[in-house]
N, C-alpha and C positions, 0 to 999 in steps of 0.2 A: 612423492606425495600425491594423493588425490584432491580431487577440485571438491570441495562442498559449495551446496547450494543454500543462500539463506531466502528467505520468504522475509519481508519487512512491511510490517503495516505501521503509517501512519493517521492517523485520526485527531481532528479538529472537530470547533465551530467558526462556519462563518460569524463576521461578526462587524456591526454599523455598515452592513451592504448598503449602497445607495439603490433607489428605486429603478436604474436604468442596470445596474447591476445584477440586482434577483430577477429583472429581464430578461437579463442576457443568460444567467446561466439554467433559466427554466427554460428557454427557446432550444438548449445546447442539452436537455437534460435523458433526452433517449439515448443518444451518448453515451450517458455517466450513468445510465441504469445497470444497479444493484447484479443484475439476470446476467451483465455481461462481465462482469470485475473477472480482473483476471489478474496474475502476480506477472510482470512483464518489467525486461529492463530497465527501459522508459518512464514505468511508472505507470499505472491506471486508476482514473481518479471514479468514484462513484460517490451518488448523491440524490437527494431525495427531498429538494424544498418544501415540497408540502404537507409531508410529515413531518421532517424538520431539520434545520442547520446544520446538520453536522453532513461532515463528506469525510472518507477515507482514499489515499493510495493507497494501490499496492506495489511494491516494489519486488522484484528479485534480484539478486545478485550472486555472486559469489566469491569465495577465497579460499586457501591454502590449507590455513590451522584455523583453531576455536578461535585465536581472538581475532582473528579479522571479523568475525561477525558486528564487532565497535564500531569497526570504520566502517564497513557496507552498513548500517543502521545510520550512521553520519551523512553519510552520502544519502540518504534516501531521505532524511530530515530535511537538510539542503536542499537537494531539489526541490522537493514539496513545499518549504518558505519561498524559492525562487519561480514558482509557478505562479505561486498565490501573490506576492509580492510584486509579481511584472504583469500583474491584469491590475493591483491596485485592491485588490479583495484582501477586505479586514480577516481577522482569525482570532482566536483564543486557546487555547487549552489547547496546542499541541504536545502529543504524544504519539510514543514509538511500541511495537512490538516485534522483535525479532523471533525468528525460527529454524536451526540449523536443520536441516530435514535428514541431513547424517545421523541426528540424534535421535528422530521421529519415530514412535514404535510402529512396528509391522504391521499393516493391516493384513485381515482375514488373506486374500488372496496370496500376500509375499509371503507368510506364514509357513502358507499350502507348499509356493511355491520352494521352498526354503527345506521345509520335510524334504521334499520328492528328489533334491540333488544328492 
């Protein structure tokens, strides 16, 4: 079998942050700039207070067959509640977006390169 790669984004609002809280994650927020998001096992979170509440991770992961994509989207939920949960930062409206990039269509370049073998 081959490994597939899933891309997992979750996306929130903060939400009833206290004032020492929008603090702290504006002090922390070069960080979590937009410019540097990246899909990483860990997770990578980005965010933009003063434009507004909302922050996304990005997760990657991987598995086997199609439906592991479930569980890597589960696991990527989880951590992100367990992030946000263990600073004490409220939230709302979380949601998930998965992406098997086995399924991905070919950009211009694989195309080319995909002719030429």
């Amino acid at each position: 079998m081959t490994t597939r790669t899933f891309r997992i984004t979750v996306r929130g609002v903060f939400d009833g942050l206290t004032p020492e809280q929008h603090a702290e994650l504006r002090s922390r927020a070069a960080g979590h700039d937009i410019l540097f998001a990246a899909f990483t096992p860990e997770g990578h979170l980005s965010y933009d207070l003063s434009a507004r509440a909302v922050f996304t991770f990005r997760y990657q992961d991987t598995g086997e067959a199609e439906e592991d994509i479930l569980d890597a989207t589960e696991r990527a939920e989880s951590a992100a509640r367990g992030w946000l949960d263990e600073r004490g930062y409220g939230y709302k409206n979380l949601r998930s977006q998965a992406e098997d990039l086995s399924q991905a269509p070919l950009g211009k370049r694989q195309r080319r390169a995909a002719r030429e073998v």
